[in-house]
C-alpha positions in Angstrom: 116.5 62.5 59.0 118.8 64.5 61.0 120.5 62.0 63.7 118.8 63.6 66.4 114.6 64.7 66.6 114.5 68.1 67.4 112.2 69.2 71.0 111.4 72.3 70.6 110.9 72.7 75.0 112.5 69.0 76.1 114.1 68.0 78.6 163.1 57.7 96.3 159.6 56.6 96.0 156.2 56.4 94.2 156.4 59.4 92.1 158.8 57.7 89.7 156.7 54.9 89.4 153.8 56.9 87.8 156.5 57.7 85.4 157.1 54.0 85.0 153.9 52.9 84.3 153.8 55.2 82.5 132.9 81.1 69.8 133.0 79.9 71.3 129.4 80.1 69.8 129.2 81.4 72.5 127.5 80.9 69.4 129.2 82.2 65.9 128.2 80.3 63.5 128.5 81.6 60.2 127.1 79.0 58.0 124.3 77.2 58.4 125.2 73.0 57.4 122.2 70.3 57.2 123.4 67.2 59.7 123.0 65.8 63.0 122.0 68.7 65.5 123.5 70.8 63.4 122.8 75.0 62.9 119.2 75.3 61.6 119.1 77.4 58.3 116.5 80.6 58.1 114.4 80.5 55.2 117.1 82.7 53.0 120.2 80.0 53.4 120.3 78.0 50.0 119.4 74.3 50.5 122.2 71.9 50.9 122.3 70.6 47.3 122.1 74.1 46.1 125.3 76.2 44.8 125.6 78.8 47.4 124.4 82.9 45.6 127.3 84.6 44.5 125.8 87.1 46.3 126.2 86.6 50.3 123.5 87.6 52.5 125.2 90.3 54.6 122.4 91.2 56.5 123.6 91.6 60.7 122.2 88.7 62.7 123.7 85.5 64.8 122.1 82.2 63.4 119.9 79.4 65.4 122.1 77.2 67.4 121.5 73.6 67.9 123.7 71.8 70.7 122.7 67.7 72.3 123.6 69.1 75.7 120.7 67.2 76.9 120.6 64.1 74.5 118.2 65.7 72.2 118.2 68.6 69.6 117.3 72.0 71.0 118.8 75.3 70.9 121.5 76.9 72.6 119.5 79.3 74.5 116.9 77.2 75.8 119.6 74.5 76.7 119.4 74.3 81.0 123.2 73.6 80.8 126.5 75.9 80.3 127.3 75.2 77.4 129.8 76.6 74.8 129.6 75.3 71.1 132.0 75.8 68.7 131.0 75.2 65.0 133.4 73.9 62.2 133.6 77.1 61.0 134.7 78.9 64.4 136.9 75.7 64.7 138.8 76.4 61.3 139.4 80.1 62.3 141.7 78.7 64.3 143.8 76.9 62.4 144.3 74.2 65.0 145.2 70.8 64.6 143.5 69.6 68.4 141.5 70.8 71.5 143.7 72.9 73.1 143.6 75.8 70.7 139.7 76.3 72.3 140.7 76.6 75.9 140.6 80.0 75.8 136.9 80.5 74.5 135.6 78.8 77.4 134.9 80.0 80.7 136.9 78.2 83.4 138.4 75.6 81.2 141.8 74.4 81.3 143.2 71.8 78.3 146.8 71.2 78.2 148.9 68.2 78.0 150.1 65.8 80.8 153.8 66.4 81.2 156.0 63.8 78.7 152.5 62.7 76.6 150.9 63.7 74.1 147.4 63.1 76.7 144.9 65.6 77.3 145.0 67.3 80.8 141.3 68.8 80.7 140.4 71.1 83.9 136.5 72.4 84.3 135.6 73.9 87.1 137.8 72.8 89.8 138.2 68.9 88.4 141.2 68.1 86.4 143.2 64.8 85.5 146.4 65.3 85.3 148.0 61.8 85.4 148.9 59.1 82.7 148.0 56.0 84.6 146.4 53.9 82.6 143.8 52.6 85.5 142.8 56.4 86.5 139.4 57.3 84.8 139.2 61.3 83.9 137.0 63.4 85.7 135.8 64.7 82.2 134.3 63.3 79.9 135.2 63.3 76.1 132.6 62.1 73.8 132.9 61.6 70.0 129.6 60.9 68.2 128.2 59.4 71.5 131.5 57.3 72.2 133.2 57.6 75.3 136.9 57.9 75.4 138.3 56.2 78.2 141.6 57.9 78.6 143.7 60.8 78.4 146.2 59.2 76.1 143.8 59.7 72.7 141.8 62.9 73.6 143.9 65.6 71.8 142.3 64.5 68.8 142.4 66.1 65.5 139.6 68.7 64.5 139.2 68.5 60.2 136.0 67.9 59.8 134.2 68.1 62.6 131.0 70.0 62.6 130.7 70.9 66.1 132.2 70.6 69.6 130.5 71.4 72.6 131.9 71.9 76.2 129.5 71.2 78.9 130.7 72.7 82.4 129.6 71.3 85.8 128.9 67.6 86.7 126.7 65.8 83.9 126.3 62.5 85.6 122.5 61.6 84.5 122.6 61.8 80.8 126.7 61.2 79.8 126.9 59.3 83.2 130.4 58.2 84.9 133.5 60.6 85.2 132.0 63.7 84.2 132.5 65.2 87.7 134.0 68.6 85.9 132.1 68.6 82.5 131.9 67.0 78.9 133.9 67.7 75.8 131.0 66.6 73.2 132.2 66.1 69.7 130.0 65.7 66.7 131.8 65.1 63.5 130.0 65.9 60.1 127.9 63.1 58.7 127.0 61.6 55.0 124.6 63.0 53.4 122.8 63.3 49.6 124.9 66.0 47.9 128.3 65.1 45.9 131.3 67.0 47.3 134.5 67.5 48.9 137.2 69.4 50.1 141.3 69.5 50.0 143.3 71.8 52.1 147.2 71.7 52.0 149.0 73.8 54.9 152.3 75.2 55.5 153.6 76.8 58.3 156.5 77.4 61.4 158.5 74.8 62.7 158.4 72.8 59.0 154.6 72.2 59.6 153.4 70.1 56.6 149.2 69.4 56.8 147.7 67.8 54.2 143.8 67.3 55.0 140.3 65.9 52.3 137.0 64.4 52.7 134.9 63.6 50.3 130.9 62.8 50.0 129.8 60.7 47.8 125.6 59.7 47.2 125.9 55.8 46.6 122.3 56.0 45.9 119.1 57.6 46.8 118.9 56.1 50.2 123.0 55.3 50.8 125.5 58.4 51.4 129.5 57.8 51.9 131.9 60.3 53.6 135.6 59.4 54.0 137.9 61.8 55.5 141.4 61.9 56.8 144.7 64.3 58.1 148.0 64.0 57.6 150.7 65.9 59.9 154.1 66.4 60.0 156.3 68.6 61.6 159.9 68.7 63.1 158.8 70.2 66.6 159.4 73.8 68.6 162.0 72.4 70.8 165.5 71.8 69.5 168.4 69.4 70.4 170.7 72.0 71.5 172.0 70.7 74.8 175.4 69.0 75.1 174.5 65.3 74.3 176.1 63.0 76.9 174.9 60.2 76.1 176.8 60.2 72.4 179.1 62.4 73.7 179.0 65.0 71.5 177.1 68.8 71.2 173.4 69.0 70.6 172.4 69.1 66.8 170.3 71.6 67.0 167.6 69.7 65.1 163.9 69.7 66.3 163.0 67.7 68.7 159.4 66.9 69.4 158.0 66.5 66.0 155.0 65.2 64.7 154.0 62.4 62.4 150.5 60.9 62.1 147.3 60.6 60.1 143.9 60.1 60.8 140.7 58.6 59.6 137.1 58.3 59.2 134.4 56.9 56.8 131.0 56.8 57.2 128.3 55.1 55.4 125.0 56.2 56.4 121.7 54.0 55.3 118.4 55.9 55.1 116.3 52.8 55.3 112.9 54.1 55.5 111.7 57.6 55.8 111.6 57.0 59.5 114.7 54.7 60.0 118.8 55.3 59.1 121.7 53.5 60.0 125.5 55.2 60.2 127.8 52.9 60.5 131.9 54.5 61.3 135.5 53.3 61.0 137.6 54.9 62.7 141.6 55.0 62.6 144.8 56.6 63.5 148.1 56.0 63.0 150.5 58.2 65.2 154.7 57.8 64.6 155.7 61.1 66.4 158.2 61.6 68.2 158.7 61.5 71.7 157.3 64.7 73.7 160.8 66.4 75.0 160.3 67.6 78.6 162.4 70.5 80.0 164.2 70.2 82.8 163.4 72.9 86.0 164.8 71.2 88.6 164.9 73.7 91.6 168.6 74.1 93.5 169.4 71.3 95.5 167.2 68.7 93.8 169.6 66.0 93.2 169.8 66.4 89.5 171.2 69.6 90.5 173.5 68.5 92.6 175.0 65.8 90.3 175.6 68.4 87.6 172.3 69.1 85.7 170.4 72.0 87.2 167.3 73.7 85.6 166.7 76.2 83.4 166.3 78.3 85.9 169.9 78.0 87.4 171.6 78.1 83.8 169.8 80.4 82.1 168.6 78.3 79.1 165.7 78.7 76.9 163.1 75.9 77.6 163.3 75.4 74.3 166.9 74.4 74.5 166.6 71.2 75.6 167.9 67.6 75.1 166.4 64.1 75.1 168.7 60.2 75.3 167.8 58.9 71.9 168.8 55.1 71.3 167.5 52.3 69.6 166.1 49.3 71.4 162.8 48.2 72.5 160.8 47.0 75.7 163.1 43.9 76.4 166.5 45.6 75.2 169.2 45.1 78.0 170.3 48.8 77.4 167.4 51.0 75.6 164.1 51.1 75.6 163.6 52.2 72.1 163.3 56.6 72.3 164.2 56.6 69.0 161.4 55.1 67.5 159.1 57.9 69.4 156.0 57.5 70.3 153.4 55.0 68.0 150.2 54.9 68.8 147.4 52.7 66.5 143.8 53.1 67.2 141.0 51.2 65.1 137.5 51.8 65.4 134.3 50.6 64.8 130.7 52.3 65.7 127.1 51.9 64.2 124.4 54.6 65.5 120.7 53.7 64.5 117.7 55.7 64.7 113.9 55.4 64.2 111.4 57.7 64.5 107.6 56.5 65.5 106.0 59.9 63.9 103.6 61.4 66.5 105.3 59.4 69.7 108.7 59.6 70.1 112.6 58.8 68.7 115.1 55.5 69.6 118.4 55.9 69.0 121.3 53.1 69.0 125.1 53.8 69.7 127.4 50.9 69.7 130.9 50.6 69.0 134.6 48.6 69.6 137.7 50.7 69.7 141.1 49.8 69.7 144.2 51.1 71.0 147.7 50.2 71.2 150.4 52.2 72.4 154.0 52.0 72.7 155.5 55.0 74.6 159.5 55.0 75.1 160.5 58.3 76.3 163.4 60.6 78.2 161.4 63.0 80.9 164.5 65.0 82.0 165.0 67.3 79.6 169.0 65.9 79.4 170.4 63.5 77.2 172.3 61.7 80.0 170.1 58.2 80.5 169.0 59.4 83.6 165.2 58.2 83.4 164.3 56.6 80.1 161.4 54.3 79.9 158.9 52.9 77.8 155.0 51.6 78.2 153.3 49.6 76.0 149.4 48.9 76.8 146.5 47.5 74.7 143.7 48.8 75.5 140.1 47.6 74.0 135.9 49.6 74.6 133.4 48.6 73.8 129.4 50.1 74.5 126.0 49.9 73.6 123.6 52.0 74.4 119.8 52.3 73.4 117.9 56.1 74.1 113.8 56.7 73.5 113.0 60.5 73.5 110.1 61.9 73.2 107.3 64.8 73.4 104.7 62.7 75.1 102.1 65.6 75.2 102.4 69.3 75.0 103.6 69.5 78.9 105.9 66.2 79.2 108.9 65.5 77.2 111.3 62.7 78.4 114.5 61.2 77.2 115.6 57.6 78.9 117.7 54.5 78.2 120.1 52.1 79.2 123.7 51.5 78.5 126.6 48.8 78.6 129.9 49.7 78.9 133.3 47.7 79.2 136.9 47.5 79.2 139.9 45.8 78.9 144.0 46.8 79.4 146.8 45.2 79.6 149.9 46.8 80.1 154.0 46.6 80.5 156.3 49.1 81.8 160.0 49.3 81.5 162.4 51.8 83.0 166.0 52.4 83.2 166.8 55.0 86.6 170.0 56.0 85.5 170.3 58.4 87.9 171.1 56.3 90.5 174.6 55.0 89.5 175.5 58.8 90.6 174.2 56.9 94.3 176.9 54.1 93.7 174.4 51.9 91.8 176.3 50.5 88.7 174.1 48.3 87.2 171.6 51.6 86.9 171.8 51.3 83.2 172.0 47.8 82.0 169.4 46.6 84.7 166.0 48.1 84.4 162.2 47.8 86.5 160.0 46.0 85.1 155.8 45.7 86.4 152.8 44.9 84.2 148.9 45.5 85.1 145.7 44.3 84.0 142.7 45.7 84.2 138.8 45.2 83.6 135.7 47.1 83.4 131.8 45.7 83.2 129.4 48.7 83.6 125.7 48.6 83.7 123.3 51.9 83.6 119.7 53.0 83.4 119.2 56.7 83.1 116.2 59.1 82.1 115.3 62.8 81.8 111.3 63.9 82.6 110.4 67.9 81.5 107.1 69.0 83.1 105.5 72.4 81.4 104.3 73.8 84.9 102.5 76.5 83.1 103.4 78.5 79.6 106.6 80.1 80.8 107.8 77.6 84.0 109.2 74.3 83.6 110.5 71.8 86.0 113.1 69.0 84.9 114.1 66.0 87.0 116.8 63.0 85.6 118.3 60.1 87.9 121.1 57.2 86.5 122.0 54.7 88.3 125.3 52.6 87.7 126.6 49.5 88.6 130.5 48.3 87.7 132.2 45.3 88.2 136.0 45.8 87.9 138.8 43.6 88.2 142.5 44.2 88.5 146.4 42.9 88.7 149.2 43.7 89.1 152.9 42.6 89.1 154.7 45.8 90.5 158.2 46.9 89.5 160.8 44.5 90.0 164.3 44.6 88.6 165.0 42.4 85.5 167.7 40.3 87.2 165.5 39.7 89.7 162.7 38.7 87.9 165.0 36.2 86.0 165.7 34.7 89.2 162.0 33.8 89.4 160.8 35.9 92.2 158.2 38.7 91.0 155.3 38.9 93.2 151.1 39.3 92.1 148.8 41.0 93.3 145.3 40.8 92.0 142.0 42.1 93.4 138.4 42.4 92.2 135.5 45.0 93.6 131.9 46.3 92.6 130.8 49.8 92.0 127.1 51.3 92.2 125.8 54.5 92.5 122.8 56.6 91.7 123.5 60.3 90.5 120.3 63.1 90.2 119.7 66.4 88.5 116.5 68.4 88.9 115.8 72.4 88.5 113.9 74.7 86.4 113.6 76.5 83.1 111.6 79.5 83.0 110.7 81.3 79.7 110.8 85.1 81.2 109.9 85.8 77.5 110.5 84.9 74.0 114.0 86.3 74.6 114.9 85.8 78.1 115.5 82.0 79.5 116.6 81.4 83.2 116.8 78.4 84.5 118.0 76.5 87.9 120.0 73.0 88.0 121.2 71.0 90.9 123.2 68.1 89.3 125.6 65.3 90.8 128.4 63.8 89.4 131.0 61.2 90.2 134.5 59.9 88.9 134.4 56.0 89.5 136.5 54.1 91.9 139.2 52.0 91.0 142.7 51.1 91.0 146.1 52.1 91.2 148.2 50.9 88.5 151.2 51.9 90.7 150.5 49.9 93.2 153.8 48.2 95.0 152.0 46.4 97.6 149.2 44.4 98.5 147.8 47.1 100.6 147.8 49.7 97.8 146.5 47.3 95.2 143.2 47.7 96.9 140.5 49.9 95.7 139.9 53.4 96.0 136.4 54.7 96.4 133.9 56.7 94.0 135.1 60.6 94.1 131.0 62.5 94.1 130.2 66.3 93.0 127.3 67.8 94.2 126.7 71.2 91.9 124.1 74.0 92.1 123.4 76.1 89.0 121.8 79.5 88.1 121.9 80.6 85.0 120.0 83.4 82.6 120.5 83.2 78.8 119.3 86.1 76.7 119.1 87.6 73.3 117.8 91.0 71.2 114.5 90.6 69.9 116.8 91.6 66.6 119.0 88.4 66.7 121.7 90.7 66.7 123.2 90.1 70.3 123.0 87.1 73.0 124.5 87.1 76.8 124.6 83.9 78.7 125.5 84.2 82.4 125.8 81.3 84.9 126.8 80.7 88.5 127.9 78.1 90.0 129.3 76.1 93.8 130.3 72.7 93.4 131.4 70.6 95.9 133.6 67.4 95.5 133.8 64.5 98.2 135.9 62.0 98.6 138.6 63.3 96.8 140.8 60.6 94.8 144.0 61.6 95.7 147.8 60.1 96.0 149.7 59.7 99.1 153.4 58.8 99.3 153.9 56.2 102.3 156.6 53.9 104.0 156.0 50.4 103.2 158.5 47.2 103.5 159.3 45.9 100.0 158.8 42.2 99.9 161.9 41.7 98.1 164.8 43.2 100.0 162.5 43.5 103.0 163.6 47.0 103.5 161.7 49.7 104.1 160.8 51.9 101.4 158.0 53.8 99.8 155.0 53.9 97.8 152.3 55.6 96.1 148.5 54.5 97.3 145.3 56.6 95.9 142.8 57.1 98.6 139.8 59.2 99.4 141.9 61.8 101.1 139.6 65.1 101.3 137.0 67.3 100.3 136.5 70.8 98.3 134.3 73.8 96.9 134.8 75.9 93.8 132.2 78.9 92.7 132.3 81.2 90.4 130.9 82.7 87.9 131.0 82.9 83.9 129.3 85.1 80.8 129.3 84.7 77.6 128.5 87.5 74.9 128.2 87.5 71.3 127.0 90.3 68.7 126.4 90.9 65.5 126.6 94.5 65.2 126.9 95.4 61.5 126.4 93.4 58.4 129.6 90.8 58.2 130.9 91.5 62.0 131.1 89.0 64.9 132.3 89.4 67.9 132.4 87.0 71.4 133.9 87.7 74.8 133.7 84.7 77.5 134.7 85.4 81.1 135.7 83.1 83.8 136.3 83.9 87.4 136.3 81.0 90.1 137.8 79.9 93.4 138.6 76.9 94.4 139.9 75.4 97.8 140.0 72.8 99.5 137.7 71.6 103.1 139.6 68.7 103.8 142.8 67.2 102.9 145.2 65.0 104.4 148.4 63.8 102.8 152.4 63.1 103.3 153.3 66.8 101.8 157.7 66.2 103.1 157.6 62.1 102.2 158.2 61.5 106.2 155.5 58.9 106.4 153.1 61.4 108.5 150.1 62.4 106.8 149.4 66.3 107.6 147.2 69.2 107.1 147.3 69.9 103.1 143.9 71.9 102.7 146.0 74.9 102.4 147.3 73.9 99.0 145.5 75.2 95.9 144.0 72.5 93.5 145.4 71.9 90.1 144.1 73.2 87.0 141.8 75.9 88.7 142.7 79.5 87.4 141.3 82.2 88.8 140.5 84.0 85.7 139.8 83.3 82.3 139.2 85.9 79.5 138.5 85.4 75.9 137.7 87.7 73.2 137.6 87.1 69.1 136.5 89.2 66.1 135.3 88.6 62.7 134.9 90.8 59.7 133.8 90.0 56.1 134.1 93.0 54.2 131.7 93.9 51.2 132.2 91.0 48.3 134.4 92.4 45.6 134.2 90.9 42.0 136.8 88.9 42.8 136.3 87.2 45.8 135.4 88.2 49.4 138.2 88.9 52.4 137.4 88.0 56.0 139.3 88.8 58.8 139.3 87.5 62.3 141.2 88.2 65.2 141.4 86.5 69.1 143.0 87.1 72.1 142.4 85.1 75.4 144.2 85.4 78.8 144.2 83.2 81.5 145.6 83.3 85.0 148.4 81.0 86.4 147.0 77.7 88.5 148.6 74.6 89.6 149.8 72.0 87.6 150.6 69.1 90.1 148.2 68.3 93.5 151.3 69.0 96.2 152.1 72.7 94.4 155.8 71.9 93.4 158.0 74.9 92.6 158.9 75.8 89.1 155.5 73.5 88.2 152.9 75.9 87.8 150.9 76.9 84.4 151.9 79.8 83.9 150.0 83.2 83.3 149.7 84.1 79.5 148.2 86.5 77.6 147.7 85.4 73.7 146.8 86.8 70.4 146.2 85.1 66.8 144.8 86.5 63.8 144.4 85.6 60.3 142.8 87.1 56.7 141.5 84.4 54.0 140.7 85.0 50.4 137.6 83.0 49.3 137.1 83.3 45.3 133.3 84.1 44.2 132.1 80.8 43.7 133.3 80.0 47.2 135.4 76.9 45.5 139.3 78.4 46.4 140.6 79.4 49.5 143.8 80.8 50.3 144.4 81.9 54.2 147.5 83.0 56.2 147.2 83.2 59.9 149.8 83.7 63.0 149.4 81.8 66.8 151.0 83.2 69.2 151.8 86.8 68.2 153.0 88.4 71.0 155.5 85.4 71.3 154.6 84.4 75.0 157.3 81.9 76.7 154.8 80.1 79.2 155.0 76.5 81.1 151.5 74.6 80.2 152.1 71.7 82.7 154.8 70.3 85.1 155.7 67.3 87.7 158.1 67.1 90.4 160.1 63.8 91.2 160.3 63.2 95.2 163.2 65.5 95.1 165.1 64.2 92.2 163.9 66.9 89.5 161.6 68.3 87.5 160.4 68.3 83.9 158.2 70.3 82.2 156.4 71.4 79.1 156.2 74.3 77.5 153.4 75.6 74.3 154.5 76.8 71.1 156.5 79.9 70.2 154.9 82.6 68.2 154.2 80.5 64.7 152.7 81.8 61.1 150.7 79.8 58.4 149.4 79.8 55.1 146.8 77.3 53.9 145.4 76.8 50.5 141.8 74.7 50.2 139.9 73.9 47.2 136.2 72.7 47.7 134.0 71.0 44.9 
């Protein structure tokens, strides 16, 4: 069975404390691989226990391609969704070791980092999350083998092994339900299955990259198939310790700072038990002891760090990759330290069983359950000095688990339907400590030696029934119409940051709070078969980001609960291909509103321990916006053993409403003429493929990209010296593949034409700013065996 049936037509305030708490296939596939919703093979690809021909089939032409988009098998072309797939094969051409090498394959996508974590910062069309806080739910959706992942802090995951990714653009809040407002990131990683085999690649490249990556498949029996595989990084990091080190009082060592250190997991056993029936059941782990991410510091003229004697980049002239971090040992409850020097450690442990069962002639269930766990500990220096002027540390247990049950099925020749029904839960509990150095240069003296403290708790319950109905109309027209509805029951606490001595004094208020969630999302349109080469199609979908709480929360006021943030997105799309198989173009556009706008506001408030006045951060519903656009997609295949893609992105974004504290004076004014975050205005992608003629000793292929993409906001008030900025980048790479297709011997460049460009930022109420910036130009060799 192949995990999925196949339908051939189916349907001096609160922004420190957030630091406290803290192609494309555009289809180019060049292999066809047997597995869940995976590439189909034509009738001249060798089966999949078959040794492939010596001789490859070189004849022009772009495979079949099978994306879930919709919860069921069907191909890329008749798929009423934008959707860009990326196969493991397009995904190795890469060389990448997470998500963000794919951003520029995909129209109107933005995936970078959240400044100071290794977290994803994933922007579709307008919606973004850019924050670490652990009680803010994403606005897209990441999905690995049907398992949502909650947060940010685990979605730059690693990509060996997976056999395809898919990026759906535009709300998707029917089938993949809650905080999918911008998209989905759907990844399906490569299942058991009956023939022996297995691979070993061992990588070497810039910045003292070691990789060492296998999996292996083993056939238990005739009905019982294994696959293990796992990834093992380590590297010293682009940025170097080469700024004056205060803190030990000595110069920078000019060692690399930033490095990584981890491995990752996965075995699978997968039980055929009848013809009709398998289980899968998936462990999952990962082990992360990198260090912590460096920031750089950009802090504008004037800012206080400037004034006390640590200006930006910008002012001194430095490289941003010149930078310095305070590195000490210590730990959550050290008087002095917080523990940077252990960097950041991260565990996560997984466990997920996905059944299926086919009633032949009616229709296909599927099960997805699952328990995940992750724990975190998260000490870190965001100023890009190493002067012990911000150095803190979270630590936060998080637990998911779901279950989920889904009948599809081709109930006649003119209705197909998928629906089902879903749990979902939650639980966190965090602790934050944070040592603000900075303010012994205010005449604080205990700034060092007497740190914040808060802690939160958080729960999640979520309930949903969902379904998808296709109608054939006639031969050519179809209608589609899917609803959801949702129901969450969240509860939440908080003890807010309070100084250590002060706590020890007994005196550190609570604040807890409980609240429901419901909501009912839609999605209807059409699909209309122009011919056996021409699909266009119409969607109207809604999507929403689910209310919640702020995990900054200071007061009792601002530990109340936001409200549900709602897209409403209209769709027209036309998806062709040559009655040759030898070219496709996908087009889409697209307008998308968003309501109720989750969005922070800084405000005065008394603080209930020195009764003074102060400030905090509180999330409300601040505003409304629109984004259009539009996006196309083209991939040929123009002579034997040539590929070629180009994706295009254009889109604007604004905002109709918006109403916020933009100078921290306690008045909220006029902010709709800010830009919102993540949105730029163009993206362009382009990549090239070439296997030349096999010689008797092996076959070359060379591939080539280049993507550009637009500067856009990083942070939601438009901060100076913040923004991602415009870049324009090139990678390439030739492999050697022997004749029997068993060795492999690659060497690749990223980053060619050495682009310097900020990927993210945040600014600190005036006291700084720290940024991040991506990799210098890099080169590569990797060596694979297979078997």
């Amino acid at each position: 069975m192949g995990g999925f049936r196949t339908h051939h037509k189916c349907v001096l305030g609160s922004a420190l404390v957030g630091l406290l708490s803290t192609t494309s296939i555009t289809a180019m596939a060049q292999t066809a691989t047997q597995g869940s919703g995976d590439v189909q093979p034509d009738d001249s690809s060798p089966l999949p226990n078959e040794a492939a021909p010596p001789e490859r089939d070189r004849e022009a032409g772009l495979e079949t391609i099978v994306v879930t988009a919709r919860r069921v098998a069907e191909s890329l072309q008749e798929t009423p969704v934008a959707v860009t797939a990326f196969t493991s094969d397009s995904i190795d051409r890469k060389f990448a070791t997470d998500i963000r090498a794919l951003t520029g394959d995909v129209p109107n996508v933005v995936i970078s980092n959240v400044p100071g974590f290794n977290a994803a910062a994933i922007g579709i069309r307008g919606q973004s999350t850019g924050d670490i806080i652990l009680t803010f739910e994403p606005a897209v959706g990441v999905v690995v083998d049907d398992f949502v992942l909650a947060h940010v802090q685990t979605q730059l995951f690693d990509l060996f092994d997976v056999e395809r990714i898919e990026v759906l653009r535009g709300p998707q809040g029917t089938l993949f339900g809650k905080n999918t407002v911008g998209g989905v990131v759907n990844v399906v990683t490569k299942r058991p299955d009956a023939a022996f085999g297995g691979e070993v690649r061992v990588g070497y490249s810039s910045f003292d990259t070691h990789e060492v990556q296998a999996a292996i498949n083993i056939p238990v029996s005739e009905n019982l198939f294994f696959r293990a595989a796992g990834s093992f990084l380590e590297s010293d990091g682009y940025y170097r310790a080469a700024k004056y080190d205060f803190f030990r009082d000595e110069p920078g060592s000019g060692e690399g700072l930033g490095g990584a250190r981890y491995f990752s997991g996965r075995a699978k056993l997968l039980w055929e038990a009848t013809p009709d029936t398998e289980f899968m059941l998936t462990y999952e782990l990962l082990r992360d002891r990198g260090d912590s991410p460096p920031s750089v510091n950009e802090t504008p003229p004037g800012f206080l760090f400037d004034v006390v004697g640590y200006p930006g980049i910008q002012t001194t002239g430095g490289s941003p990759f010149d930078t310095q971090t305070t590195i000490c040992e210590g730990s959550s409850s050290d008087p002095t330290c917080p523990g940077t020097a252990d960097g950041h450690r991260i565990d996560v442990d997984g466990v997920y069983l996905q059944g299926e069962h086919d009633i032949p002639g009616t229709g296909t269930f599927n099960l997805v359950t699952g328990y995940r766990r992750v724990e975190s500990a998260l000490p870190s220096d965001y100023t890009g000095e190493s002067a012990f002027l911000f150095v803190s540390t979270r630590e936060d247990v998080r637990e998911q688990y779901s279950a989920e049950v889904r009948f599809s099925s081709d109930f006649s020749d003119t209705i197909s339907f998928t629906a089902g029904a879903m749990y979902w839960g939650q639980t966190l509990d965090a602790n934050a400590t944070s040592f603000l150095g900075f303010l012994r240069f205010l005449g604080d003296d205990t700034a060092t030696t007497d740190p914040n403290q808060s802690t939160a708790d958080y729960g999640v319950d979520s309930y949903a029934a969902f379904g998808e109905l296709e109608y054939a109309v006639s031969d050519p027209l179809s209608v589609f119409f899917g609803a959801r509805y949702t129901k969450e029951d969240k509860t939440f606490s908080v003890r807010p940051q309070v100084r250590r001595s002060t706590i020890e004094t007994g005196f550190w208020p609570e604040y807890s709070d409980e609240a429901s969630f419901s909501r009912p999302t839609f999605r209807a349109g059409y699909r209309w078969e122009i011919n056996d080469n021409i699909n266009n199609y119409f969607t109207y979908s809604q999507g929403y980001k689910s209310g919640g709480y702020n995990e900054q929360a200071m007061s009792a006021t601002s530990a109340l609960p936001f409200e549900e943030e709602t897209a409403d997105s209209f769709e027209l799309g036309l998806k062709t291909q040559t009655s040759d198989n030898r070219m496709r173009l996908n087009l889409a556009a697209f307008y998308v509103k968003y309501s109720d706008l989750q969005r922070d506001a800084v405000v005065p408030f008394t603080d209930p321990i020195t009764g003074l006045p102060g400030q905090e951060t509180r999330t409300t519903n601040a505003g409304s916006a629109e984004v259009y656009g539009l996006e196309a997609e083209a991939t040929a295949a123009p002579l034997p053993g040539l590929q070629l893609s180009f994706a295009f992105g254009w889109q604007q974004a604004s905002y109709i409403e918006f109403f916020t504290d933009i100078d921290g004076d306690g008045e909220n004014e006029d902010a709709s003429f800010l830009d919102l975050r993540n949105v730029p205005e163009v993206t362009v992608g382009g990549t090239a493929s070439y296997e030349l003629p096999p010689f008797d000793w092996g076959s070359i292929n060379l591939y080539a990209d280049i993507n550009y993409q637009s500067e856009f906001e990083s942070v939601t008030l438009n901060a100076p010296l913040t923004q991602g900025e415009a870049r324009t980048l090139v990678g390439a790479s030739i492999a050697w593949t022997d004749p029997t297709d068993t060795y492999r011997v690659a060497i690749f460049g990223r980053n060619l034409l050495d682009e310097t460009y900020r990927v993210s930022g945040n600014s600190v109420a005036g006291l700084f700013n720290f940024t991040n910036y991506a990799p210098p130009r890099s080169f590569g060799i990797e060596a694979s065996a297979s078997f």
